[in-house]
PDB file of N, CA, C and O in Angstrom:
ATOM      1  N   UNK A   1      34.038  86.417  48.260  1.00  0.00           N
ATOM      2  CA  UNK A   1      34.185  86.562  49.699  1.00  0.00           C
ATOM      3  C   UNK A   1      35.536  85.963  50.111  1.00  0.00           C
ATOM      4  O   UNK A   1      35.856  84.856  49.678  1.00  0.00           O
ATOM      5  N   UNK A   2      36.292  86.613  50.885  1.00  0.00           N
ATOM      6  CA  UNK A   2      37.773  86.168  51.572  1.00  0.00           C
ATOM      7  C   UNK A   2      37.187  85.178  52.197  1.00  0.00           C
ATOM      8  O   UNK A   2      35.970  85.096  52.361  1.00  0.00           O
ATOM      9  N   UNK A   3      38.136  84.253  52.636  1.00  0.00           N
ATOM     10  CA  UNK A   3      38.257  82.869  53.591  1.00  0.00           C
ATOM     11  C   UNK A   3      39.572  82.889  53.755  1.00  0.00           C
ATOM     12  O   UNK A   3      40.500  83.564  53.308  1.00  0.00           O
ATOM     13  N   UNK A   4      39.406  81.663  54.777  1.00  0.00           N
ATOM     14  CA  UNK A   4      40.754  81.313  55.281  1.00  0.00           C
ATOM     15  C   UNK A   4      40.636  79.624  55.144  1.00  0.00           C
ATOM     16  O   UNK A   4      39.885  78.895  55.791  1.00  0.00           O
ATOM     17  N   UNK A   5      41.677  79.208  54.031  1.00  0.00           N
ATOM     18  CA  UNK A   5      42.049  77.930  54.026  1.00  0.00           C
ATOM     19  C   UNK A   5      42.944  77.233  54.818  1.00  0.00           C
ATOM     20  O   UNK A   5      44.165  77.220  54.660  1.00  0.00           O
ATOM     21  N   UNK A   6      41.959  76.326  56.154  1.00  0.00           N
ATOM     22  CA  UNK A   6      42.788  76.028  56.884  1.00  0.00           C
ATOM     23  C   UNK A   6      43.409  74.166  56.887  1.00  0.00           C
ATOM     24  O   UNK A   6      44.061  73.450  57.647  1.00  0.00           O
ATOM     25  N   UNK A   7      42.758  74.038  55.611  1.00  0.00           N
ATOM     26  CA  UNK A   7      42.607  72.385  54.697  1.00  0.00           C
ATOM     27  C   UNK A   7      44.413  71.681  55.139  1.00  0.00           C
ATOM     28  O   UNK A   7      44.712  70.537  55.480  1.00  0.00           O
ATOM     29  N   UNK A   8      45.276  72.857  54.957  1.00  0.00           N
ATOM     30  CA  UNK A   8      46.717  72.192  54.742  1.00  0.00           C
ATOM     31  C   UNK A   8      47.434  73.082  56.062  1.00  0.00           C
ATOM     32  O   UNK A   8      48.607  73.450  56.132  1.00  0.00           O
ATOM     33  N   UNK A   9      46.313  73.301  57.091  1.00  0.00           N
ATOM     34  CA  UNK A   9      47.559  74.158  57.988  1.00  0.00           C
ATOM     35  C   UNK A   9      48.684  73.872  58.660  1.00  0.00           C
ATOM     36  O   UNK A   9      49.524  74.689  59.038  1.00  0.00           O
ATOM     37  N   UNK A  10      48.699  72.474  58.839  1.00  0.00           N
ATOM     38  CA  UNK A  10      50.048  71.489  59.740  1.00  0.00           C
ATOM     39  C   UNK A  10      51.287  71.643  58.841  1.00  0.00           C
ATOM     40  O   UNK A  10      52.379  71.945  59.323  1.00  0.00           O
ATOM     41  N   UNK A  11      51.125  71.456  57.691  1.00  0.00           N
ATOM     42  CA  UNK A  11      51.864  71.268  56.404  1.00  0.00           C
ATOM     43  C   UNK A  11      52.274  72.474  55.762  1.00  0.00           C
ATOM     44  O   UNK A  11      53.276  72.993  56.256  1.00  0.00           O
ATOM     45  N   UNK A  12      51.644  73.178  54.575  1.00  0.00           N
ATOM     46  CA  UNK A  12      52.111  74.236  54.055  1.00  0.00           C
ATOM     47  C   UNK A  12      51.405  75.594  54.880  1.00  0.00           C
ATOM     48  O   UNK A  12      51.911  76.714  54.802  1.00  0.00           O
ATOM     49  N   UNK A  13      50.842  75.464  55.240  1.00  0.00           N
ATOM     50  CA  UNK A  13      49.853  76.392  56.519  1.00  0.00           C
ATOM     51  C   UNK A  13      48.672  77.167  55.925  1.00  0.00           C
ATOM     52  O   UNK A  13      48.404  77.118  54.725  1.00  0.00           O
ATOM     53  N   UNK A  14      48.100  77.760  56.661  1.00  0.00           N
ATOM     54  CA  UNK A  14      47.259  78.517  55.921  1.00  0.00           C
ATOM     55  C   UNK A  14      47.376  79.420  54.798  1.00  0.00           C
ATOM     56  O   UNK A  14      48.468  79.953  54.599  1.00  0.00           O
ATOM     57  N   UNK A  15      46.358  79.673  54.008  1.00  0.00           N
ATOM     58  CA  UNK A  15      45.985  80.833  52.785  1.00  0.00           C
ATOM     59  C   UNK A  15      44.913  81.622  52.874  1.00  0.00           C
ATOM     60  O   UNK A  15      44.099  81.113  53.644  1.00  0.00           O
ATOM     61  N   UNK A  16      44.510  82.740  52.387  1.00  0.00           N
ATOM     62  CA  UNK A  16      43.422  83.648  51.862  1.00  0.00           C
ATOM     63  C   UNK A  16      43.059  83.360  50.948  1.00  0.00           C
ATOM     64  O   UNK A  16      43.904  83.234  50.062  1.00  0.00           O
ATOM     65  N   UNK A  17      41.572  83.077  50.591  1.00  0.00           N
ATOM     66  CA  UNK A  17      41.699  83.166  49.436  1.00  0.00           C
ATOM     67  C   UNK A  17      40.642  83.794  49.021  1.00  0.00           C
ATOM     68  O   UNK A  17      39.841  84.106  49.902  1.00  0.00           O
ATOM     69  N   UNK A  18      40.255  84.229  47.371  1.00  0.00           N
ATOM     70  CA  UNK A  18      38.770  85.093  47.288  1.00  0.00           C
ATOM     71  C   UNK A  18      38.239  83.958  46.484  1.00  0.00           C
ATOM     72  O   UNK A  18      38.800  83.545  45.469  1.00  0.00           O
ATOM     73  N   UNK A  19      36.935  83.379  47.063  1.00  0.00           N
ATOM     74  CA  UNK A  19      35.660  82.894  46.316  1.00  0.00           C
ATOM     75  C   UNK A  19      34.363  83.025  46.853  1.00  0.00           C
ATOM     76  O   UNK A  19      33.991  83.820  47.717  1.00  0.00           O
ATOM     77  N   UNK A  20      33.592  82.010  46.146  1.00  0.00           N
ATOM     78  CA  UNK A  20      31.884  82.190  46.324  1.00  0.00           C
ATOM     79  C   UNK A  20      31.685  80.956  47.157  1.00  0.00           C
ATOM     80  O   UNK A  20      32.231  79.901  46.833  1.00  0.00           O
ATOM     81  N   UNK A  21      30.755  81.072  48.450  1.00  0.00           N
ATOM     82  CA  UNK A  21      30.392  80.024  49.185  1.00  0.00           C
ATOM     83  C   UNK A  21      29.435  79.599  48.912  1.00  0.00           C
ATOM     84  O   UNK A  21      28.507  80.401  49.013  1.00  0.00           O
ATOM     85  N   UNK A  22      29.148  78.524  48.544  1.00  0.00           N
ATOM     86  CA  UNK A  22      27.648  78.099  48.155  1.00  0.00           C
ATOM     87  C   UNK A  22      27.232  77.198  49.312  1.00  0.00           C
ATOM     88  O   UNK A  22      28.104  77.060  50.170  1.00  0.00           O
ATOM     89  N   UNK A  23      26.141  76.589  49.507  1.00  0.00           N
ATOM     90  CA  UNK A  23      25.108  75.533  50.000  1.00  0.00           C
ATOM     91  C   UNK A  23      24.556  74.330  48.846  1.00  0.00           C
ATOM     92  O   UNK A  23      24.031  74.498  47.745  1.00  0.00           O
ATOM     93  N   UNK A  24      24.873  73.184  49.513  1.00  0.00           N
ATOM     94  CA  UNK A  24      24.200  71.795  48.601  1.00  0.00           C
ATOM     95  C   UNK A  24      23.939  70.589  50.030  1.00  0.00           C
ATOM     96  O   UNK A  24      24.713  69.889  50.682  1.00  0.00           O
ATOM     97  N   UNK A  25      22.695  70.777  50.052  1.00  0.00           N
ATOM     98  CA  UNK A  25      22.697  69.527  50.876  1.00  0.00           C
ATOM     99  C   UNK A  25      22.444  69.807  52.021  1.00  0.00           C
ATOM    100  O   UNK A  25      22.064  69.067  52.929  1.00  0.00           O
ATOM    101  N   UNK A  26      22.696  71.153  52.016  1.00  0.00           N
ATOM    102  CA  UNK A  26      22.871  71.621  54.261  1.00  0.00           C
ATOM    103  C   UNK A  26      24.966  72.162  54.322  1.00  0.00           C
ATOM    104  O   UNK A  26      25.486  72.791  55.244  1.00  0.00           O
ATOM    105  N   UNK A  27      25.584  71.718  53.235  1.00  0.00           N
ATOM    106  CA  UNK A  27      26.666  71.740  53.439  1.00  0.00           C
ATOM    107  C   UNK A  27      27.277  72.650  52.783  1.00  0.00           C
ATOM    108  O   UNK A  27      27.016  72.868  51.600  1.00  0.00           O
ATOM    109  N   UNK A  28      28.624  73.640  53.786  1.00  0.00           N
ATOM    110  CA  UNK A  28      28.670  74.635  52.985  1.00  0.00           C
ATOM    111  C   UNK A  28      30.535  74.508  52.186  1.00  0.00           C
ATOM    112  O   UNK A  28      31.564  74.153  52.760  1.00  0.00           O
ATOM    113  N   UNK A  29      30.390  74.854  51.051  1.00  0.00           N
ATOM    114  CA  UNK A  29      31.310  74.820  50.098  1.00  0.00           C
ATOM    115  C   UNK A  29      32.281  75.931  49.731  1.00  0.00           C
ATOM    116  O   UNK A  29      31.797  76.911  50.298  1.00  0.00           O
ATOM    117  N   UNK A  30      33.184  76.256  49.212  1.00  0.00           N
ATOM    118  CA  UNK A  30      33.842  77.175  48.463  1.00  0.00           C
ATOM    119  C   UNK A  30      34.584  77.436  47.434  1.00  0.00           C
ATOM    120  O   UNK A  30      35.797  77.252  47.535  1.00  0.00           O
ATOM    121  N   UNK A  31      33.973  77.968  46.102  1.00  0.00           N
ATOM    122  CA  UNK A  31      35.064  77.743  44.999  1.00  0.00           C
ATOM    123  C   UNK A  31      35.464  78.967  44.935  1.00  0.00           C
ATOM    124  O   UNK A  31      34.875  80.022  44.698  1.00  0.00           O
ATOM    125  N   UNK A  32      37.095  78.568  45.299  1.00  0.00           N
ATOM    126  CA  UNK A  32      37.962  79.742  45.096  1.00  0.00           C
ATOM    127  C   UNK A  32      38.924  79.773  43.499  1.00  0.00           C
ATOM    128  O   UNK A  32      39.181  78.871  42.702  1.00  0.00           O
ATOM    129  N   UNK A  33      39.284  81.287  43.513  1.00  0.00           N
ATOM    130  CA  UNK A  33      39.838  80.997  41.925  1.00  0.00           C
ATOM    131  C   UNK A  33      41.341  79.903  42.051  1.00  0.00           C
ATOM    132  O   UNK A  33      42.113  79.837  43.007  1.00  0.00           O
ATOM    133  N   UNK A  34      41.379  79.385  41.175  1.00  0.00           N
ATOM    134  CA  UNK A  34      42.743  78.431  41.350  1.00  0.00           C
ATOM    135  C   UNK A  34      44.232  78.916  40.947  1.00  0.00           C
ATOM    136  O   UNK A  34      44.652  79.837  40.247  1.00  0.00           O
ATOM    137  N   UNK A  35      44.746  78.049  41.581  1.00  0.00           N
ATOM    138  CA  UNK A  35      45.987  78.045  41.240  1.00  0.00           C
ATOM    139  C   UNK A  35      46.749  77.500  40.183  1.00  0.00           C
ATOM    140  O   UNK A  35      46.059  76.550  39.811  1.00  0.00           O
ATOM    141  N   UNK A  36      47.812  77.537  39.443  1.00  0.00           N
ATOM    142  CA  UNK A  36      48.500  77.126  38.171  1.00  0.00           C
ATOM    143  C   UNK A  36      47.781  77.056  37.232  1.00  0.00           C
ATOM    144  O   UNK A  36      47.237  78.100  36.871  1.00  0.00           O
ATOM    145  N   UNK A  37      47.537  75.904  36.552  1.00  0.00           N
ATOM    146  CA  UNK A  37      46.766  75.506  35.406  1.00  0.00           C
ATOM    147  C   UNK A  37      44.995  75.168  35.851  1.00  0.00           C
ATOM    148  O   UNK A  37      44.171  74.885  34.981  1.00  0.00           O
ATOM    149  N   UNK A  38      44.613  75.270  37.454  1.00  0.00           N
ATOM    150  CA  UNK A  38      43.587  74.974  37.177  1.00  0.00           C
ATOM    151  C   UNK A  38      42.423  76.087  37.277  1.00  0.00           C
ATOM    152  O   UNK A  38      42.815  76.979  38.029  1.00  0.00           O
ATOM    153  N   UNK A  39      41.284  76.316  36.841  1.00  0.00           N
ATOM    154  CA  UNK A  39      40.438  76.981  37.136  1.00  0.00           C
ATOM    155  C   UNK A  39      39.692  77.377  38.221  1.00  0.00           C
ATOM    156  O   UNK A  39      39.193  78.501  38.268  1.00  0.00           O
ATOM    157  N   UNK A  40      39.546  76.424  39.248  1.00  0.00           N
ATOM    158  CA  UNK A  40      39.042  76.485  40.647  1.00  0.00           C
ATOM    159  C   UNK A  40      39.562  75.864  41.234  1.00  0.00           C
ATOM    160  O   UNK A  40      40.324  75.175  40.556  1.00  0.00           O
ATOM    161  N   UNK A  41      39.630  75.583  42.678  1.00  0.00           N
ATOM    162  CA  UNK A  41      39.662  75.115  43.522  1.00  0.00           C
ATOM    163  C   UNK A  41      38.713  74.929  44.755  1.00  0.00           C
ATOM    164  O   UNK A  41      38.207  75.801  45.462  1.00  0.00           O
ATOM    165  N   UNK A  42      38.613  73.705  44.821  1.00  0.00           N
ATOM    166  CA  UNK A  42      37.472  73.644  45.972  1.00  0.00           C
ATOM    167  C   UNK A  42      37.617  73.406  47.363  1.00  0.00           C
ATOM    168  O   UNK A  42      38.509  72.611  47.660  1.00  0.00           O
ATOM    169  N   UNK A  43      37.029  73.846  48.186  1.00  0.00           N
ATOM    170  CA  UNK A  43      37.098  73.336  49.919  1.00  0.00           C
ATOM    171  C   UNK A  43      35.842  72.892  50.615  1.00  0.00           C
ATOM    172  O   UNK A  43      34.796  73.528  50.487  1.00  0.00           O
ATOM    173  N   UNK A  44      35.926  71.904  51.286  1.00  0.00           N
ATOM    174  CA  UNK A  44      34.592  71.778  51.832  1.00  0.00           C
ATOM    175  C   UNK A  44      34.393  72.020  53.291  1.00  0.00           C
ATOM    176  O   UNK A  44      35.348  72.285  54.021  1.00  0.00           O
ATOM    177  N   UNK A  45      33.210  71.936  53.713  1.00  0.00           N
ATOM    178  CA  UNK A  45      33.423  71.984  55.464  1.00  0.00           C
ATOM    179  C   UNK A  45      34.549  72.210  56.217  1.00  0.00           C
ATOM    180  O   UNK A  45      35.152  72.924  55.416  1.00  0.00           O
ATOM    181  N   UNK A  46      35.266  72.126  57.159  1.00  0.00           N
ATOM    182  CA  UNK A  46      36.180  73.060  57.924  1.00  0.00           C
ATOM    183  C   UNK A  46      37.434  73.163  57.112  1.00  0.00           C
ATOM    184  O   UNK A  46      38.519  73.326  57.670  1.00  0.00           O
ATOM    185  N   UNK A  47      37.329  73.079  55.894  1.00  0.00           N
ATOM    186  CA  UNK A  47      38.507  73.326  55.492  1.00  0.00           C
ATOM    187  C   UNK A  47      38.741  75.033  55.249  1.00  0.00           C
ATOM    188  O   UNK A  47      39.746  75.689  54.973  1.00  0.00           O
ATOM    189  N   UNK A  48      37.527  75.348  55.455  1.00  0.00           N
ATOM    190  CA  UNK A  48      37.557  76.929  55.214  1.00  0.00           C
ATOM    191  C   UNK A  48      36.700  77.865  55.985  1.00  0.00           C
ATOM    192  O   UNK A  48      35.500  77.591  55.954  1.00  0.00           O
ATOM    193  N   UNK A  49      37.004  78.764  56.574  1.00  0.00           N
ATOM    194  CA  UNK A  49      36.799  79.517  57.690  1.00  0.00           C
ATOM    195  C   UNK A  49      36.148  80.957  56.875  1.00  0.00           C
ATOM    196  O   UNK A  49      36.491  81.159  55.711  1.00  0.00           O
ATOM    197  N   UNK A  50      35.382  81.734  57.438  1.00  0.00           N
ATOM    198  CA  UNK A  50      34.893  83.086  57.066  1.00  0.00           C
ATOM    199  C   UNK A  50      35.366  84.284  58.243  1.00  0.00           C
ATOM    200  O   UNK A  50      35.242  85.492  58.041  1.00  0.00           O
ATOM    201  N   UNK A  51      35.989  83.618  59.636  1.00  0.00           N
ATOM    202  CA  UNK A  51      36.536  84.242  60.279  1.00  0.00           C
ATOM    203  C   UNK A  51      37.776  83.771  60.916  1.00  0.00           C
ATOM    204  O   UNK A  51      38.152  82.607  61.058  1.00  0.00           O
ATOM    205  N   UNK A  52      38.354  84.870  61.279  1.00  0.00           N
ATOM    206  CA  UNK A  52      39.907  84.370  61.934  1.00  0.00           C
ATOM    207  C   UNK A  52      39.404  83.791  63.456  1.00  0.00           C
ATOM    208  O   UNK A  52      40.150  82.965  63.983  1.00  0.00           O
ATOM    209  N   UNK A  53      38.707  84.017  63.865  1.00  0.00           N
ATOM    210  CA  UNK A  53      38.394  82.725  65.329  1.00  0.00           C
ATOM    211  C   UNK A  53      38.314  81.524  64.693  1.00  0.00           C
ATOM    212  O   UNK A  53      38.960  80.496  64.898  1.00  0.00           O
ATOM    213  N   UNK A  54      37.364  81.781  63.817  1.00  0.00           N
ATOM    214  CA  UNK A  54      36.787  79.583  63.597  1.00  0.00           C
ATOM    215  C   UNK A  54      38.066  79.260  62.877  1.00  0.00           C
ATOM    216  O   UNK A  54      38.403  78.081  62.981  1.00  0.00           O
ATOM    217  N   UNK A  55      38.844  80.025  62.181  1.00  0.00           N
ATOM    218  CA  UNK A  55      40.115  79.197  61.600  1.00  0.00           C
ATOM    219  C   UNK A  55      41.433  79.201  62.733  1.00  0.00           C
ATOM    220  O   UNK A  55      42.281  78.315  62.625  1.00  0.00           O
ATOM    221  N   UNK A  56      41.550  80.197  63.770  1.00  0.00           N
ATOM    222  CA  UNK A  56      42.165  79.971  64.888  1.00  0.00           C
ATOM    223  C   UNK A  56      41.753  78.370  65.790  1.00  0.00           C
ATOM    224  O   UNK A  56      42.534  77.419  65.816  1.00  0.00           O
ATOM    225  N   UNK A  57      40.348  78.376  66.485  1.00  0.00           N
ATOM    226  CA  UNK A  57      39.955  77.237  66.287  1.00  0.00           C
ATOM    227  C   UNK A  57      40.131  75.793  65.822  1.00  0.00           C
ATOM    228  O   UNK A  57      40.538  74.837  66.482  1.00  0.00           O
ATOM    229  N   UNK A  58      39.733  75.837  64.522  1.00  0.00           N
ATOM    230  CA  UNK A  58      40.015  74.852  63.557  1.00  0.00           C
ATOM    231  C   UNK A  58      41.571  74.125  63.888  1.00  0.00           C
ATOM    232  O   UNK A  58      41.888  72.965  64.148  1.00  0.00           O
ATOM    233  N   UNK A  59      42.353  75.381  63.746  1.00  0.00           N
ATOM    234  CA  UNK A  59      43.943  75.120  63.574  1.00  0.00           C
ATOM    235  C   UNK A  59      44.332  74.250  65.024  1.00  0.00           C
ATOM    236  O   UNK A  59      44.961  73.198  65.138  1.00  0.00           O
ATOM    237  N   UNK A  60      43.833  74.934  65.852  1.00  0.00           N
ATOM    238  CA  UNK A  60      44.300  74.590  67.665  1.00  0.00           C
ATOM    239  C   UNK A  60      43.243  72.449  67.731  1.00  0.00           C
ATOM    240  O   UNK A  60      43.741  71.509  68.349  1.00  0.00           O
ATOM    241  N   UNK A  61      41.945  72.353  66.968  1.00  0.00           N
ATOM    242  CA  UNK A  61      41.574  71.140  67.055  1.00  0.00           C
ATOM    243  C   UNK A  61      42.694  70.177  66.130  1.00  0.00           C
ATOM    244  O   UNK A  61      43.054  69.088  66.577  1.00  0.00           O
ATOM    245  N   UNK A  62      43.107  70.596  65.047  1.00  0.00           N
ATOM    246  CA  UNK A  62      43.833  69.850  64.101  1.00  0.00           C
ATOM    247  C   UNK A  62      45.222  69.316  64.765  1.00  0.00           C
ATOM    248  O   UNK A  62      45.802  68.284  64.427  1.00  0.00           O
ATOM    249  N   UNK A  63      45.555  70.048  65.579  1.00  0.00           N
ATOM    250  CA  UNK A  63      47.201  70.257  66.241  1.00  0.00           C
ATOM    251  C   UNK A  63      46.824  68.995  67.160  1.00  0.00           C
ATOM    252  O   UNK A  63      47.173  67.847  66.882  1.00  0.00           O
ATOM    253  N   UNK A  64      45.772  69.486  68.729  1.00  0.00           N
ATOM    254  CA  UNK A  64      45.570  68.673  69.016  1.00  0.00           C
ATOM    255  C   UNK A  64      45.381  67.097  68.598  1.00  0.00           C
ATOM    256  O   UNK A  64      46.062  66.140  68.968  1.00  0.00           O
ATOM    257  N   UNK A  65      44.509  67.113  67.916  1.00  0.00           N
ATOM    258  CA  UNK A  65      44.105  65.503  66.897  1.00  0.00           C
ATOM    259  C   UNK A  65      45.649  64.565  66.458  1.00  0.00           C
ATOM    260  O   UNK A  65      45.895  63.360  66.510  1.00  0.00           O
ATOM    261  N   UNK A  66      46.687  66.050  65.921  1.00  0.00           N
ATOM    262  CA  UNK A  66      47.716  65.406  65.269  1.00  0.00           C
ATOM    263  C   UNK A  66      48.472  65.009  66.478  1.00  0.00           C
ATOM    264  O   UNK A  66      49.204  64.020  66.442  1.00  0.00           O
ATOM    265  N   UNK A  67      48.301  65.916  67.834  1.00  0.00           N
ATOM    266  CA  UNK A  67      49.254  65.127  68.727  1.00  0.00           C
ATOM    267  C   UNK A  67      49.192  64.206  69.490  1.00  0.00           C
ATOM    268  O   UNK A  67      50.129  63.717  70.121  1.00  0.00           O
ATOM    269  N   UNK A  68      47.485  63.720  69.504  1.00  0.00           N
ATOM    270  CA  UNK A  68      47.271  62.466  70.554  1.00  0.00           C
ATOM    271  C   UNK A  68      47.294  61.642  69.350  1.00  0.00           C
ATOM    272  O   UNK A  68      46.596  60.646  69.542  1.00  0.00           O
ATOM    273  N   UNK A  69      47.721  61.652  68.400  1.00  0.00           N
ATOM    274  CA  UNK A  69      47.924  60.458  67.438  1.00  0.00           C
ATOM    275  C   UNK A  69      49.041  60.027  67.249  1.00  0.00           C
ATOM    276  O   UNK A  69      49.370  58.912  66.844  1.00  0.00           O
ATOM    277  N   UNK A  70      50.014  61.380  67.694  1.00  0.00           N
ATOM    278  CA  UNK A  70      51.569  61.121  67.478  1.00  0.00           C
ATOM    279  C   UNK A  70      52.089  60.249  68.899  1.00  0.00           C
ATOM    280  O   UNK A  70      52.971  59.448  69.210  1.00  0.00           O
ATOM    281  N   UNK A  71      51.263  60.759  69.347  1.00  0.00           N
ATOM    282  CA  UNK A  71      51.512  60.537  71.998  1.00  0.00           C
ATOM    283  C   UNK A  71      51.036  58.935  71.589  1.00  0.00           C
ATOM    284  O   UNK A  71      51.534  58.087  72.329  1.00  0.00           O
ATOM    285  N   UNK A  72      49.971  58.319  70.307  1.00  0.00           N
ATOM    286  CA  UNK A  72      49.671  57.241  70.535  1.00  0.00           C
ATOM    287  C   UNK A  72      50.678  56.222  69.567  1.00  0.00           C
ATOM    288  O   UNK A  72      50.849  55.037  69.856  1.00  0.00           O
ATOM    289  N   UNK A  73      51.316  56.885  68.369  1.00  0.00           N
ATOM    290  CA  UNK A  73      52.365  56.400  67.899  1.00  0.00           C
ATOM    291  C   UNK A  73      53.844  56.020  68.756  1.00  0.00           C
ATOM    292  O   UNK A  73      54.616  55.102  69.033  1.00  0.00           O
ATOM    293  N   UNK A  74      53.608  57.330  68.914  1.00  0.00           N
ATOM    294  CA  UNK A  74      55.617  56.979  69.925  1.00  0.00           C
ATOM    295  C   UNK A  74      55.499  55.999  71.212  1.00  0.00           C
ATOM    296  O   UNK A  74      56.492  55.585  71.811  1.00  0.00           O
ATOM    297  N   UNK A  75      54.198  55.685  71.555  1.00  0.00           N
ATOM    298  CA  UNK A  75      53.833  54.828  72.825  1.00  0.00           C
ATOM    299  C   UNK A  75      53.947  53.413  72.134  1.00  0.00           C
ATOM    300  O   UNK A  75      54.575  52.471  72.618  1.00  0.00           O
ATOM    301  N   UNK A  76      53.303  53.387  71.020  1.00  0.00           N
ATOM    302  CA  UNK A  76      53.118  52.023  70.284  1.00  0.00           C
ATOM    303  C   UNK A  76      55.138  51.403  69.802  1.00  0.00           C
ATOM    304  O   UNK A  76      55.659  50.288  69.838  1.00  0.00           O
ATOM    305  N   UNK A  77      55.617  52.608  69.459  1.00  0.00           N
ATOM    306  CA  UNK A  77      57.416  52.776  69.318  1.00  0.00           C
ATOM    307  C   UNK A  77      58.227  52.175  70.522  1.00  0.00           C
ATOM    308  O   UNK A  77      59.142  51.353  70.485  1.00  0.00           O
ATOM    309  N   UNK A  78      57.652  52.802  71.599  1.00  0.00           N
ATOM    310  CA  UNK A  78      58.310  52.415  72.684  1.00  0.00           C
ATOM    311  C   UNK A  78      57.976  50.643  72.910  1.00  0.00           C
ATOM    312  O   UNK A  78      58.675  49.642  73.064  1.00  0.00           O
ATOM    313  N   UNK A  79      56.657  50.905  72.838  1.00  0.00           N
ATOM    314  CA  UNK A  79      56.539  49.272  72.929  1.00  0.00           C
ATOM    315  C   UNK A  79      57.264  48.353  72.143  1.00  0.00           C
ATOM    316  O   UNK A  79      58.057  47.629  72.744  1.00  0.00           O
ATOM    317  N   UNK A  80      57.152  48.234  70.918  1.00  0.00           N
ATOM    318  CA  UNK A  80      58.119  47.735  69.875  1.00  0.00           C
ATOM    319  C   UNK A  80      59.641  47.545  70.327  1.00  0.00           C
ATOM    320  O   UNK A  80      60.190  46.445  70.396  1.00  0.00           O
ATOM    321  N   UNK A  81      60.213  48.696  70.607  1.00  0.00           N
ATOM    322  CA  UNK A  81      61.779  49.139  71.283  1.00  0.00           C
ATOM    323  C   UNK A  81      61.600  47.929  72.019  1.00  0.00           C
ATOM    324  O   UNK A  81      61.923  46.837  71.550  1.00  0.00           O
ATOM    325  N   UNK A  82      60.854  48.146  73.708  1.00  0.00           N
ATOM    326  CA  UNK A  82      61.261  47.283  74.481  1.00  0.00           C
ATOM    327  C   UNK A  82      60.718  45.528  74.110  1.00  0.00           C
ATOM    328  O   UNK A  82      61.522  44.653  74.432  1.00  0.00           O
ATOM    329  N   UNK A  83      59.879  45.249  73.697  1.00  0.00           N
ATOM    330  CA  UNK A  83      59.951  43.757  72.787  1.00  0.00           C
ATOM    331  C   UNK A  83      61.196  43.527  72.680  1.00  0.00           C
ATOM    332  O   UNK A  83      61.971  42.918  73.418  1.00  0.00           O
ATOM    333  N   UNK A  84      61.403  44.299  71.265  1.00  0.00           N
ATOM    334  CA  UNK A  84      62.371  43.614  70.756  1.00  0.00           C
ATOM    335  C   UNK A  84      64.234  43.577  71.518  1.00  0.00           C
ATOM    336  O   UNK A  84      65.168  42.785  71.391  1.00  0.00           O
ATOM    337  N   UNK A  85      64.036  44.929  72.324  1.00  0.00           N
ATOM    338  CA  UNK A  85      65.478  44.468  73.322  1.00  0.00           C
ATOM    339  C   UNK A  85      65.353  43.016  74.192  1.00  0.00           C
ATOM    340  O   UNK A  85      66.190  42.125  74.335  1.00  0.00           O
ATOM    341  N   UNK A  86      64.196  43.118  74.631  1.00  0.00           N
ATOM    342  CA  UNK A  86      63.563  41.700  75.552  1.00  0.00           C
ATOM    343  C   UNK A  86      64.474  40.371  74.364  1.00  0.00           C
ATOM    344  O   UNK A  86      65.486  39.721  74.624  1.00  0.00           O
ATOM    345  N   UNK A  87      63.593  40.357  73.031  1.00  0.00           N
ATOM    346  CA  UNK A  87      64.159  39.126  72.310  1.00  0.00           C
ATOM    347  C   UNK A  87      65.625  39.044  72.755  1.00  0.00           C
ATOM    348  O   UNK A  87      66.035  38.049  73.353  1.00  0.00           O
ATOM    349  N   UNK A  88      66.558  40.276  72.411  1.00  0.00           N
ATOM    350  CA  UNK A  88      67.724  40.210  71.991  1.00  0.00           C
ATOM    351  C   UNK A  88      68.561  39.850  73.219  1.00  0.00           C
ATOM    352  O   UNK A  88      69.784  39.899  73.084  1.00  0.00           O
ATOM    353  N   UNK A  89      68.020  39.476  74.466  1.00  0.00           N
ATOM    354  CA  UNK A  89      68.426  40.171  76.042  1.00  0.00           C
ATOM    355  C   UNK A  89      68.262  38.292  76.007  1.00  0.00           C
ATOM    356  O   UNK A  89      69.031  37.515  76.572  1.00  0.00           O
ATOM    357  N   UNK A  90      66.993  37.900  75.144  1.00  0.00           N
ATOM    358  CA  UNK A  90      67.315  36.218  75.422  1.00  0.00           C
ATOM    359  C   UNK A  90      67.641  35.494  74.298  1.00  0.00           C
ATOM    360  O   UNK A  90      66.968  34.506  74.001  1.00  0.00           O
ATOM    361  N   UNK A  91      68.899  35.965  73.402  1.00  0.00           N
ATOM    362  CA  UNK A  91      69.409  35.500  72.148  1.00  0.00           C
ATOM    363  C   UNK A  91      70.748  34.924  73.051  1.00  0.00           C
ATOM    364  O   UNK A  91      71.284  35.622  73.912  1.00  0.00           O
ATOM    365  N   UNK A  92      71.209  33.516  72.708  1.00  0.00           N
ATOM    366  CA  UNK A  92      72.538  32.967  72.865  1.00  0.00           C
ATOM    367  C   UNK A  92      72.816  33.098  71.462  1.00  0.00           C
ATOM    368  O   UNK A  92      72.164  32.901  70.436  1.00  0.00           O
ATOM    369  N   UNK A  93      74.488  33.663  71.840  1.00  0.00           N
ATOM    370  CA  UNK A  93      75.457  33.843  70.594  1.00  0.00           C
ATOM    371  C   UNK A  93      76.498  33.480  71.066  1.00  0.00           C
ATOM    372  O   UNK A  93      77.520  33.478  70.380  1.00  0.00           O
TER     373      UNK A  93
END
């Protein structure tokens, strides 16, 4: 069965790929044939889509996630910045 590997989409982006979806647990899986030297490759839970909505989806939650993490990094940056001008603003030289 085609899928859509959406495991690395920020990064190298999505793939197609052809494997078998199984069930263990309640949870659903996919071994697709592999790449280079290996024999399979595996994906678990949203890393792999059976339609182009849930991996459209998927892609638009991941983006989000990555950008209120980045909005909470560059805030934490700014803070740092102004600290440390503060120190330097009360350094005698």
């Amino acid at each position: 069965m085609k899928s859509i590997v959406t495991k690395y989409a920020l990064t190298s982006g999505c793939t197609l790929v052809d494997g078998e979806v199984s069930m263990t647990d309640g949870k659903k899986w996919l071994a697709a044939e592999g790449r280079g030297s290996v024999s399979h490759d595996y994906y678990h839970g949203n890393d792999f889509h059976l339609t182009k909505v849930e991996a459209i989806i998927r892609v638009q939650e991941m983006a989000d996630k990555l950008r209120a993490s980045l909005t909470k990094r560059l805030a934490a940056i700014d803070k740092s910045k102004t600290k440390a001008l503060k120190q330097i603003e009360g350094m005698d030289l």
